[in-house]
C-alpha positions in Angstrom: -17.3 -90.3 -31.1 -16.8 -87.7 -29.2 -19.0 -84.2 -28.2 -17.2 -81.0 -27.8 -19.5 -78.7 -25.6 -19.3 -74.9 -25.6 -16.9 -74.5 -21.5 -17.4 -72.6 -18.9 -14.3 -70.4 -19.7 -14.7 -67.7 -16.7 -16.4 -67.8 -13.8 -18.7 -65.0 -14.6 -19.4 -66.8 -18.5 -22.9 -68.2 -18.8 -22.6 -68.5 -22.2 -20.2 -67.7 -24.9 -20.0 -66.8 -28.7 -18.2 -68.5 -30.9 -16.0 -66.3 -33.1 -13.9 -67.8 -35.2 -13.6 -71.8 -36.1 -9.7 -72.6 -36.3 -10.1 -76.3 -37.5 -12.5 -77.5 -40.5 -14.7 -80.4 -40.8 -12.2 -83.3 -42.1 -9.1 -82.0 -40.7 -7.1 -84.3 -37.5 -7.0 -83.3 -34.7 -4.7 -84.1 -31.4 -5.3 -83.9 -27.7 -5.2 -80.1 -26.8 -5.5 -78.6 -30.1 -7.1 -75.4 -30.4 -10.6 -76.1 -32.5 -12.1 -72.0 -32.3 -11.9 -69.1 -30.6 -14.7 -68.4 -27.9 -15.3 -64.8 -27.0 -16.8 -64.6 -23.4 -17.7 -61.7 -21.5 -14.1 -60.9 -20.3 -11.9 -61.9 -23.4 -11.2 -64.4 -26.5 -10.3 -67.7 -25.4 -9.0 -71.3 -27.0 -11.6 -74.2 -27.3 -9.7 -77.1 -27.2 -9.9 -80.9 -27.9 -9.8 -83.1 -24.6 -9.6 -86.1 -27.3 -7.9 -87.3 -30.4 -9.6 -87.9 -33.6 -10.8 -85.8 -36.5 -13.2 -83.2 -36.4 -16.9 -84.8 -38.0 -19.2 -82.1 -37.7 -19.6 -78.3 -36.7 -22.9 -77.9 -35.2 -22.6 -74.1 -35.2 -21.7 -71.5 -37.4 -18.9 -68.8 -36.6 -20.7 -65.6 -35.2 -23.0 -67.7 -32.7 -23.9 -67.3 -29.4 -24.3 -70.5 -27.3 -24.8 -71.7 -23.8 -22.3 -73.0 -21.8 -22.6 -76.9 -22.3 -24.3 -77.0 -26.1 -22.7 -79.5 -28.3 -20.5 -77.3 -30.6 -18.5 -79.9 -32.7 -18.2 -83.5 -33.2 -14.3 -85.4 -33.2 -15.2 -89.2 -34.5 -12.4 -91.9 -36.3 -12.9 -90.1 -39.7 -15.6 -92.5 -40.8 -18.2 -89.7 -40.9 -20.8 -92.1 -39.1 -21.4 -90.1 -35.8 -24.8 -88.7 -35.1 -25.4 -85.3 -35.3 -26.7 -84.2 -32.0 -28.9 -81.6 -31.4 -27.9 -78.4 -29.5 -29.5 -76.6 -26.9 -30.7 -72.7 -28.5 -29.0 -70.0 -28.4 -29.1 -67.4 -25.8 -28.9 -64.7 -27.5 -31.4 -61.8 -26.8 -33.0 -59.2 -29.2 -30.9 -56.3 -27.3 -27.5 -58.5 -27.9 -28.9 -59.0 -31.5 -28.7 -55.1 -32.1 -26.1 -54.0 -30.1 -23.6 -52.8 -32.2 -21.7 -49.7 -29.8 -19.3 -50.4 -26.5 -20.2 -49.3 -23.4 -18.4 -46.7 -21.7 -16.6 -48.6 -18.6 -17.5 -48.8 -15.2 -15.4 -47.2 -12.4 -16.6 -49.8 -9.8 -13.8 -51.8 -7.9 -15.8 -55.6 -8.2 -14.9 -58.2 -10.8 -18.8 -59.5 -11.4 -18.9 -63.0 -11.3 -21.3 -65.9 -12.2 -25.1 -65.7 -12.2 -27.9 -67.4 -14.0 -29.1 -65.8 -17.0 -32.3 -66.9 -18.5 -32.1 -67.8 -22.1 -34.0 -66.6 -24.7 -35.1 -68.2 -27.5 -34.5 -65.8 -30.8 -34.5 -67.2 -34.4 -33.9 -71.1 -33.5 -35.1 -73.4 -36.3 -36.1 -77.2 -35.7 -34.0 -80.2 -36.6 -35.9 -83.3 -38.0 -35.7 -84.7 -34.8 -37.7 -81.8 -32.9 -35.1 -79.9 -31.0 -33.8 -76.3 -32.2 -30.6 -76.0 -33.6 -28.2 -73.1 -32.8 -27.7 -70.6 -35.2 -26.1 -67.2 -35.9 -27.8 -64.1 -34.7 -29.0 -61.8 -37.4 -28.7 -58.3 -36.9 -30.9 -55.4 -37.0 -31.6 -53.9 -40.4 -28.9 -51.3 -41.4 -27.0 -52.1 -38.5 -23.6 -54.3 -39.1 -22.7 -57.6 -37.7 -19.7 -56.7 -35.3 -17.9 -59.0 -32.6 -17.6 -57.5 -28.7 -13.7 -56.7 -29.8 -14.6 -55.1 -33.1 -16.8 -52.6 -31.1 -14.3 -52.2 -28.2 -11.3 -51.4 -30.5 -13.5 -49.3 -32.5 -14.7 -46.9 -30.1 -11.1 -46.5 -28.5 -9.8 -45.1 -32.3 -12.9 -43.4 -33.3 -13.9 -46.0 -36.2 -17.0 -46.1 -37.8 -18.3 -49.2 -37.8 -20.7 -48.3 -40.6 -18.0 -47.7 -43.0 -16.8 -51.2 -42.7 -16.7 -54.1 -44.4 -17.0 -57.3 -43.0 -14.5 -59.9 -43.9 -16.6 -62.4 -40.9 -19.3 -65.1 -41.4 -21.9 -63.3 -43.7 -20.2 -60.5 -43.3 -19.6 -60.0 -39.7 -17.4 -57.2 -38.4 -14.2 -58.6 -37.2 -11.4 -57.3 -35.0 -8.6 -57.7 -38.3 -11.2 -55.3 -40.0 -10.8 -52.7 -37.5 -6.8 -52.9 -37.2 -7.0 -52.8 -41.2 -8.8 -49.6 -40.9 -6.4 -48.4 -38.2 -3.2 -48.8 -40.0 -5.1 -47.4 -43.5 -6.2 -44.8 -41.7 -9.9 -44.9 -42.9 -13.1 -45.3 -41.6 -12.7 -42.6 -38.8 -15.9 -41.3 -37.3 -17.0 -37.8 -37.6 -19.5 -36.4 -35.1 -22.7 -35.9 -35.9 -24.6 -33.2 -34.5 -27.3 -34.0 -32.0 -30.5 -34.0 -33.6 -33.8 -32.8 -32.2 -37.1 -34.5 -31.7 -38.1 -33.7 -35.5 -35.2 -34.7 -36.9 -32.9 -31.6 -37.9 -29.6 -31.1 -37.1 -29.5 -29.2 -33.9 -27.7 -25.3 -34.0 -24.3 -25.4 -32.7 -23.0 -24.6 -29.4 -22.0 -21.1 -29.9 -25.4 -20.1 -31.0 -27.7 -21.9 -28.8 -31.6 -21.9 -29.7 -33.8 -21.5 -27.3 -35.7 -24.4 -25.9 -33.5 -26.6 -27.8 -32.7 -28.5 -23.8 -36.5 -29.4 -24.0 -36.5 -31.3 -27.1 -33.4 -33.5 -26.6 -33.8 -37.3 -27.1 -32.7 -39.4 -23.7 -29.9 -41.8 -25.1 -30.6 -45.5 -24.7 -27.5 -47.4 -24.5 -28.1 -51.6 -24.6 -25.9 -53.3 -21.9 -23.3 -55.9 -23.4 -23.2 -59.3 -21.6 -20.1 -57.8 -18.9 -22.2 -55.0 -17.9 -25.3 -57.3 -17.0 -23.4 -60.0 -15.5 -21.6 -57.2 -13.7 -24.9 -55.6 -12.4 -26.5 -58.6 -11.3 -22.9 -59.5 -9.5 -23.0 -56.4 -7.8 -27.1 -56.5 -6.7 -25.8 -60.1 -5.0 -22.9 -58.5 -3.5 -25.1 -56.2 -1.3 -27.0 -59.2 0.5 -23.6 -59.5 2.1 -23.3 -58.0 5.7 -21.0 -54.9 4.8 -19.2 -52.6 7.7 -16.5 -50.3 6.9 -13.6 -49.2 8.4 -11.0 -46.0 7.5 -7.7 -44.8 8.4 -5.1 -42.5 7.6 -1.8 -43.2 6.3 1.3 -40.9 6.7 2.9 -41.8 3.3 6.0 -39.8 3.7 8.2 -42.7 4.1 6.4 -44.8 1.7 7.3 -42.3 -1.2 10.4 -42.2 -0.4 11.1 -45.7 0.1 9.6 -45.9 -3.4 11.9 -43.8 -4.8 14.9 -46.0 -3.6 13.1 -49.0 -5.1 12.5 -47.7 -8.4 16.5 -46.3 -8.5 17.2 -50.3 -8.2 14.7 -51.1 -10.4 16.0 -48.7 -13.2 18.8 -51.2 -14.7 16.2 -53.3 -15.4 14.4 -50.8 -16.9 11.0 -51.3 -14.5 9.6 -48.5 -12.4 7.3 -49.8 -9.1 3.9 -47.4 -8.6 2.4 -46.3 -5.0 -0.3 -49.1 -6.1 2.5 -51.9 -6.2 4.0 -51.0 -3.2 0.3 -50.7 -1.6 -0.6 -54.1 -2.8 2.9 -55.5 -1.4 1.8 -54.3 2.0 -1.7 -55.8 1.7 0.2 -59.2 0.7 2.9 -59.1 4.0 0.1 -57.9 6.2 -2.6 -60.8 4.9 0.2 -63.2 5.8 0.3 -61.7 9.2 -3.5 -62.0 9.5 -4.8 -65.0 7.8 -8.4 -64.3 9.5 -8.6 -61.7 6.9 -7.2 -64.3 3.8 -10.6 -65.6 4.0 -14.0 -66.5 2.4 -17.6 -67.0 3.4 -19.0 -70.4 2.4 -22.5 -72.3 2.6 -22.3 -75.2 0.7 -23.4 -79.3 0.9 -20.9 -79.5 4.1 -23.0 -76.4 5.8 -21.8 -72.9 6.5 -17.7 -71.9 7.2 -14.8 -69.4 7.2 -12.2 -71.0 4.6 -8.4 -69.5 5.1 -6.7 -69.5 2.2 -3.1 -71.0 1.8 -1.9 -68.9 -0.8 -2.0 -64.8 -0.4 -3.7 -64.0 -4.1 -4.2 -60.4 -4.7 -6.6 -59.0 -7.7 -6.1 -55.6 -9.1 -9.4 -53.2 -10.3 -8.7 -52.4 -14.1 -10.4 -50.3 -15.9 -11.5 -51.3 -19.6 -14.3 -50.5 -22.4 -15.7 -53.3 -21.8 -16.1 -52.8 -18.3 -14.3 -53.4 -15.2 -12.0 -56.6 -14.4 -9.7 -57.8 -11.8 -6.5 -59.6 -12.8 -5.2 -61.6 -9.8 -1.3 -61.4 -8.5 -0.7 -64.3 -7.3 1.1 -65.4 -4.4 2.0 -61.6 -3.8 3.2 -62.2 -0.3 6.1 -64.1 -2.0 6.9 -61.9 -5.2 9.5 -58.8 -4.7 8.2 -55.1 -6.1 10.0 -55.6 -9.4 7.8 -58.8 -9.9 4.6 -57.6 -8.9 5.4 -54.4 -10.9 6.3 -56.6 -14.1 3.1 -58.5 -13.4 0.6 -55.9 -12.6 1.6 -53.7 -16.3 1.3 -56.6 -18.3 -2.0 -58.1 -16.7 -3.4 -54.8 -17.0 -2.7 -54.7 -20.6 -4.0 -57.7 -21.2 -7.0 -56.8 -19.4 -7.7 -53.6 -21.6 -7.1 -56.2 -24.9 -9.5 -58.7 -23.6 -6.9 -61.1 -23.7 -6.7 -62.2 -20.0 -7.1 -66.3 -19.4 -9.1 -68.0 -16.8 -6.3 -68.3 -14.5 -5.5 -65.0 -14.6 -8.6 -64.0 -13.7 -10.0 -65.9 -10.8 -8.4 -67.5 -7.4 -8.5 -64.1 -5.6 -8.4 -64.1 -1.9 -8.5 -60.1 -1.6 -8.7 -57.1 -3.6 -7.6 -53.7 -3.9 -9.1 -50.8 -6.0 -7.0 -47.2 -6.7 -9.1 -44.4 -7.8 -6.3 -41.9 -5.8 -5.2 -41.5 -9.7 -8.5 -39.9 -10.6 -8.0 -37.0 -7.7 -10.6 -39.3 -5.4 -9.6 -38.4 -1.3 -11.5 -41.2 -0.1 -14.6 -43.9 -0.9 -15.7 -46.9 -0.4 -15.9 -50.4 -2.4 -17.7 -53.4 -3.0 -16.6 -56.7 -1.7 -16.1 -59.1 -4.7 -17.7 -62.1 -3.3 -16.2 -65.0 -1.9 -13.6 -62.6 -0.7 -13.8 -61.4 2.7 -12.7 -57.4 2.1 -11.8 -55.4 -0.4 -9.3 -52.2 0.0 -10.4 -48.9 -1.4 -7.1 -46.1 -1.9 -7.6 -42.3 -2.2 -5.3 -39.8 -3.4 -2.2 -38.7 -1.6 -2.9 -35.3 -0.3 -0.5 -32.3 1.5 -1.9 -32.2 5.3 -0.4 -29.5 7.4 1.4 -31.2 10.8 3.2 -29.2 13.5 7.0 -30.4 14.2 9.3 -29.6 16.5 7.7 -26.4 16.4 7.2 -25.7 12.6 4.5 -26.3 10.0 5.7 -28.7 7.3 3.7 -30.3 4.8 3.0 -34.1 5.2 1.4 -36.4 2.1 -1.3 -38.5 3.7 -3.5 -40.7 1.5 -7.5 -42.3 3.2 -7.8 -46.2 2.5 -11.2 -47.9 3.7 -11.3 -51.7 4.2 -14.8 -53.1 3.4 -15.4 -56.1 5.3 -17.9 -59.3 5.5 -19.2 -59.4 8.8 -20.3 -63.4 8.6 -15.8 -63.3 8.3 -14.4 -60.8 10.5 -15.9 -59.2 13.6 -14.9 -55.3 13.8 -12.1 -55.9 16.3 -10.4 -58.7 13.6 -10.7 -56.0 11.0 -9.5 -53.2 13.0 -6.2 -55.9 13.9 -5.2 -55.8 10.5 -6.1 -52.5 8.9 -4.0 -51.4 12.1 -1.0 -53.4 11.0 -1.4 -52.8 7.5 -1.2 -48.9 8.4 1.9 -49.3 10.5 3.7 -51.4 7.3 2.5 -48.7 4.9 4.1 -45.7 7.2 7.3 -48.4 7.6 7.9 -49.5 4.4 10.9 -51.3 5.4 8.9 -53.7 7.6 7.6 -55.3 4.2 10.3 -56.5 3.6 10.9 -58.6 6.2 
């Protein structure tokens, strides 16, 4: 008899909720089948069978929400004699319970990693032998039962969840109901118009009424399990000894070069951005400065610098769910047209929720673009264990003088935010220094 135990999928998932059960109590089951689908707070994973057997008992219903390491299924010899352990409750809270709208996404450049949440006990019954059993969350009243990606996909083609019918566990809101009301073509939201404190529709725009502004209702909008683990991610990143350091790049050379690339690239029908060729740089000029290919580490052994082996670059994506950062891998060693490749479709991935556990962790630095949203220049938050983190601005005209004439030169800001305990500001300065010259020499990357 064997226990199968809810994983630690990500490194950020605490717990995770189990969506969708892919094998039923009786059926056989072989080493490395998938038994459900687990959505965590990044994407919908596989749970899968370390062992051989057939599948006894389901200890949890599809739709609930269960801590990492709670007995989720039983895989015995068929005899149906295994005892039914008792899992752990779920961890659900009241504001998870209700929460049935995304959350609009987060434009900071940190993928939030793990931290302890405190469970809360919500709705557990007791098993004959004392200890509460796990079961699916109910939701408010008048409010549907929807999974994270139900919402997500949702809110990005205006769907009313409301109008919906659940084709879930007891109804439950599932991501095939929403891409059925897509391709009908039904269930599209209409806005409503903002109501006032006594409850009437408020006048429209055009003819405003006055002291309307004084009677609006603040808007209060519950956090989904990314955005908390994200904020508490981000409050532990600050305990970490910041400096900052800027410079700026003459990108003339690096657009053109770009240009050339993507003219080779065009047979194969791919097309390298300024961000690709900006993270290739990064990924030539970490392998030139393995001091800054490094993490911070206090462990059982005591406190050290680890160098990393391998050059693992992640990537700030953007998503409804919040913000993640898919990792390139190896980028020192990958050409533009590879990194290009990987960068669309881990990004696409990213906004599906669809990204696996490997794509998601390992990274040794990061970078984060906002030059696309007309930013000149900011600065980010190191994603912990990483030493430094790379923010980009925009590309601007800057007026320079040569040979006598005034000519136009595209220059873009990048700041690198460093850990202190890693680098000292003259390691730092080494390699933002070289990184600037590869930048304004494109060629040099490839060498």
């Amino acid at each position: 008899m064997s226990e199968v135990v809810m994983p630690r999928l990500s490194d950020t998932m605490e717990e995770g909720e189990l969506s969708k059960w892919l094998k039923n109590v009786g059926d056989p089951v072989a080493k490395g089948d998938v038994l459900a689908e687990i959505e965590t707070d990044k994407a919908t994973m596989d749970l899968e069978a370390f062992e051989a057997g057939v599948l006894e008992q389901q200890l949890v219903e599809a739709g609930s929400v269960v801590p990492i390491g709670t007995p989720v299924a039983v895989i015995g010899d068929g005899s149906g004699s295994a005892a039914k352990p008792a899992p752990a409750p779920a961890a659900e809270t009241p504001a998870e319970q209700q929460d049935t709208g995304p959350v609009e996404p987060t434009s900071s450049p940190v993928e939030p990693t793990s931290s302890p949440v405190e469970p809360v006990e919500t709705g557990s019954r007791q098993a004959p032998s004392g200890k509460p059993v796990v079961e699916p969350s109910t939701p408010a009243v008048g409010k549907p039962r929807t999974s994270p990606l139900a919402r997500k996909i949702a809110k990005e083609h205006g769907i009313d969840l409301a109008a919906l019918t659940g084709s879930g566990t007891q109804g439950r809101i599932v991501r095939a109901d929403v891409e059925a009301a897509i391709a009908a073509g039904t269930g599209m939201a209409t806005p409503a118009a903002p109501a006032t404190s006594s409850g009437a529709a408020a006048a429209p725009a055009s003819t405003p009424t006055p002291g309307t502004d004084q009677h609006r209702e603040d808007e209060r909008i519950p956090a989904n399990r990314l955005r908390s683990v994200a904020a508490k991610r981000l409050t532990q990143s600050q305990a970490v000894p910041h400096f900052f350091l800027t410079s700026v790049v003459d990108v003339e050379k690096l657009l053109a070069f770009r240009g050339q690339v993507n003219e080779a690239l065009a047979a194969q029908n791919l097309k390298a951005s300024v961000n690709d060729v900006i993270v290739r740089a990064v990924a030539v000029a970490l392998r030139q400065h393995p001091e800054a290919n490094a993490s911070w580490v206090d462990d059982a052994e005591g406190q050290a610098v680890v160098r990393h082996a391998r050059v693992n670059v992640g990537i700030a994506v953007a998503t409804d769910a919040g913000l993640l950062v898919p990792v390139i891998r190896d980028a020192d060693r990958k050409t533009l047209g590879q990194i290009s490749t990987e960068t669309v479709a881990l990004a696409e991935k990213a906004r599906d929720g669809k990204l696996s556990l490997d794509e998601m962790t390992g990274g040794t630095f990061s970078v984060s673009n906002l030059g696309m949203f007309g930013i000149d220049q900011f600065t980010a938050v190191i994603n912990p264990p990483e030493a430094a983190i790379l923010a980009v601005g925009a590309a601007s005209p800057v007026p320079v003088l040569r040979d006598g004439v005034l000519v136009d030169v595209p220059k873009l800001r990048i700041t690198l935010t460093v850990d202190h305990r890693v680098m000292d500001g003259a390691i730092a300065a080494g390699f933002l220094r070289d990184l600037v010259g590869i930048l304004e020499q494109p060629l040099r990357m490839l060498l």
